[in-house]
Legacy VTK file of the C-alpha trace (Angstrom):
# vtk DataFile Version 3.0
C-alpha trace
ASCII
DATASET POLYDATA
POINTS 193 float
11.833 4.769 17.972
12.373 4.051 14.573
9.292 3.563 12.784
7.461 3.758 9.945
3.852 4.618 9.509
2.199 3.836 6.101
-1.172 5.690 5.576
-3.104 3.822 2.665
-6.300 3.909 1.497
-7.868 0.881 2.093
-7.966 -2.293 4.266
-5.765 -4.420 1.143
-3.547 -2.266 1.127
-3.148 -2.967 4.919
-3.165 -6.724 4.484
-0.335 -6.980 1.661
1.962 -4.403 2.989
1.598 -6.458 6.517
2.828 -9.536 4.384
5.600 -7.977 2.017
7.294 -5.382 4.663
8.867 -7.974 6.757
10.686 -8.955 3.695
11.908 -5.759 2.661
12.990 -4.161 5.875
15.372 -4.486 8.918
14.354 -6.716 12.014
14.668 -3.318 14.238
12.736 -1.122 11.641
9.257 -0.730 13.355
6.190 0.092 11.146
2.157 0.562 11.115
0.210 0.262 8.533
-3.412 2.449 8.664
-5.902 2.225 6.553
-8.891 4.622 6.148
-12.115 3.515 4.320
-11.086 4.682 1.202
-9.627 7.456 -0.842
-12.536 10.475 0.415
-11.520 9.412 3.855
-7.767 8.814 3.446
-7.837 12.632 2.236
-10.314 13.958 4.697
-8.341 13.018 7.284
-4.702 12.800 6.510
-3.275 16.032 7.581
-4.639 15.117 11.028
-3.373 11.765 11.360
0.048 12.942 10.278
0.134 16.192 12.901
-1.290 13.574 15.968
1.086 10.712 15.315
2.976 11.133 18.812
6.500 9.793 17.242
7.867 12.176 16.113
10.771 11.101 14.534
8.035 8.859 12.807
8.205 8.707 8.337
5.125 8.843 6.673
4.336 6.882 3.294
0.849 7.777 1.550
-0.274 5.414 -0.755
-3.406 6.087 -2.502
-4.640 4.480 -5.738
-4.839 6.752 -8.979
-8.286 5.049 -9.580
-9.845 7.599 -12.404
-8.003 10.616 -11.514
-6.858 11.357 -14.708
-3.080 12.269 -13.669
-1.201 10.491 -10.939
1.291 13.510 -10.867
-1.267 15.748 -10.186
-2.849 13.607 -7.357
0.465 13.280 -5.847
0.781 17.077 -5.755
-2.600 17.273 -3.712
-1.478 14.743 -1.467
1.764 16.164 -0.802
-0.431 19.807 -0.226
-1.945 17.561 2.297
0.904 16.372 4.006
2.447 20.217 3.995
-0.347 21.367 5.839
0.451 18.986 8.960
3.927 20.932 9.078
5.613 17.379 8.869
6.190 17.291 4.860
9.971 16.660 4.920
8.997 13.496 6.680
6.267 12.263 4.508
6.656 10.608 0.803
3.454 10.044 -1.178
3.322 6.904 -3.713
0.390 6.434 -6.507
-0.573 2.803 -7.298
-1.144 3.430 -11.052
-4.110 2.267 -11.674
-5.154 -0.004 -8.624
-2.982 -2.050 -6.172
-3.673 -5.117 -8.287
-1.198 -3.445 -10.859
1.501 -4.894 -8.680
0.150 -8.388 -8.995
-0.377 -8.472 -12.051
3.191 -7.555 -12.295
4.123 -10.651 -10.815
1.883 -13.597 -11.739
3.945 -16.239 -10.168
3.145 -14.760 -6.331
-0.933 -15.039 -7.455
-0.264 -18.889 -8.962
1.556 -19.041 -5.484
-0.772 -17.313 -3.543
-4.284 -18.402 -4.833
-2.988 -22.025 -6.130
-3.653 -22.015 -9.286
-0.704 -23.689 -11.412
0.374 -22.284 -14.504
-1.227 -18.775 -14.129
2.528 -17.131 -14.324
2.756 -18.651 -18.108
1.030 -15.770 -18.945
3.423 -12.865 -17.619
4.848 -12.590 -21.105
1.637 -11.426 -22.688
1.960 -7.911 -23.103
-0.789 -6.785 -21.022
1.377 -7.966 -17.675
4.463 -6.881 -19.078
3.383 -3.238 -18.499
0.209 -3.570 -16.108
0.333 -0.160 -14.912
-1.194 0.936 -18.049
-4.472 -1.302 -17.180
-7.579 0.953 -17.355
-9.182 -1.918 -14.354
-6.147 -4.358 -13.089
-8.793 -5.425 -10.382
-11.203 -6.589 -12.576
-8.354 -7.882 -14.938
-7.134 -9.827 -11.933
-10.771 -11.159 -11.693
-10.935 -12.562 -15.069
-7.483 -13.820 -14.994
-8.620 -16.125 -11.981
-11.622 -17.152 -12.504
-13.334 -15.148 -9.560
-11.015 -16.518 -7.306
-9.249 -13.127 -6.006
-11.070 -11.982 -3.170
-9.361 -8.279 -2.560
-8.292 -7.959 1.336
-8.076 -12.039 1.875
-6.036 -12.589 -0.963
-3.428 -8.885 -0.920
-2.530 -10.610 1.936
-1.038 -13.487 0.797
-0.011 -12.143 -2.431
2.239 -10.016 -0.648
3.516 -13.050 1.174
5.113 -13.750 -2.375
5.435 -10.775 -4.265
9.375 -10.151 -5.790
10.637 -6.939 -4.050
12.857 -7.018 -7.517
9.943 -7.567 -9.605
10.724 -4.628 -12.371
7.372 -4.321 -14.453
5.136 -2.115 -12.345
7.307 1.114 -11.942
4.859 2.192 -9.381
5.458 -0.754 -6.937
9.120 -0.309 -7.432
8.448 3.481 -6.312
6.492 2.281 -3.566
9.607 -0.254 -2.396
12.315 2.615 -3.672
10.374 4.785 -0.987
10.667 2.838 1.839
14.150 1.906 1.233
14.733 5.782 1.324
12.516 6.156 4.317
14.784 3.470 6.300
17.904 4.397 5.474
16.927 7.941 6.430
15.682 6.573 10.002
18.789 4.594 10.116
21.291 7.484 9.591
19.136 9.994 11.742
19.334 7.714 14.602
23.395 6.817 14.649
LINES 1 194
193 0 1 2 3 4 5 6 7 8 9 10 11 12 13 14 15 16 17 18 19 20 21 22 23 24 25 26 27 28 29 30 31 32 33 34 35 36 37 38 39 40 41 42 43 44 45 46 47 48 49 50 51 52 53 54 55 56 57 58 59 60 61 62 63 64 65 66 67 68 69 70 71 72 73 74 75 76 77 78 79 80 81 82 83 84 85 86 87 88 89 90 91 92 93 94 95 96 97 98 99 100 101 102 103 104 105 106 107 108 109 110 111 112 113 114 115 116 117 118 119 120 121 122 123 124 125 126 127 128 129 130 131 132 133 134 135 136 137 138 139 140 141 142 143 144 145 146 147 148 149 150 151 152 153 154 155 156 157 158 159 160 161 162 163 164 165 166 167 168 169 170 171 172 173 174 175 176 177 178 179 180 181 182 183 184 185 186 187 188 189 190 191 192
């Protein structure tokens, strides 16, 4: 079965991927989206979840946050040791959300005016704090200000994602995250012809 398995840090992560995927992949591409209870436990216990997943022709995507870690090449590189050790690495991609997830919607302003209903709220994509969000020491928290304590993390991912632009350009890390599973599925696609 084609399928692909996203492993992600946290439940919002869950929620918006759940939302955007259907959007970005084929009708017949399966996937499954689990998330651990944050970025201790995503590590803890990733090299097991990838060597028990019984499909085997299964692709992994980590996603983890970059949070504080003070290089999101260097995380990648411990996530990817991670993924070696389950002797599945050549199916397994790892993606960094620089800073937070809430980079990527602050990256596109018009699917959180959609999303929590608050009109006008994409006026301010040309300031030049959401023209390059993934430099945002706290996007969350930015995100929080910017709505007037409206976001609400796992409710609202959820139907942010519902609206995000898959060709939204100004968080390179989302468009790694999409550019990953477009390679994932075409790579499931050609393996199974």
């Amino acid at each position: 079965m084609k399928e692909l398995v996203f492993l992600l840090e946290e439940l919002s992560a869950k929620t918006m991927l759940e939302s955007l995927l259907p959007r970005v992949l084929r009708a017949d591409m399966a996937f499954r989206c689990i998330p651990f209870e944050g970025k201790r436990d995503l590590e803890k216990q990733l090299t097991r979840k990838i060597l028990a997943y019984q499909n085997r022709t299964a692709r992994f995507i980590v996603l983890r946050d970059q949070d504080s870690h003070p290089d999101c090449k260097d995380l990648k590189r411990e996530l990817l040791v991670l993924c070696h050790a389950s002797g599945k690495a050549d199916q397994c991609l790892v993606r960094i959300a620089c800073t937070e997830l809430e980079t990527f919607y602050l990256a596109d302003l018009l699917a959180v005016e959609k999303a929590l209903n608050i009109p006008g709220l994409s006026r301010q994509q040309p300031s030049r704090k959401f023209r390059a969000p993934d430099a945002l020491a706290n996007p969350s928290k930015e995100l929080k200000n910017l709505t007037r304590n409206r976001y609400a993390k796992v409710a609202h991912s959820r139907a942010i994602g519902e609206h995000l632009d898959v060709n939204n350009g100004r968080s390179p890390s989302f468009r790694n995250l999409l550019s990953a599973i477009r390679r994932m599925e075409s790579e499931l696609m050609t393996e199974q012809q």
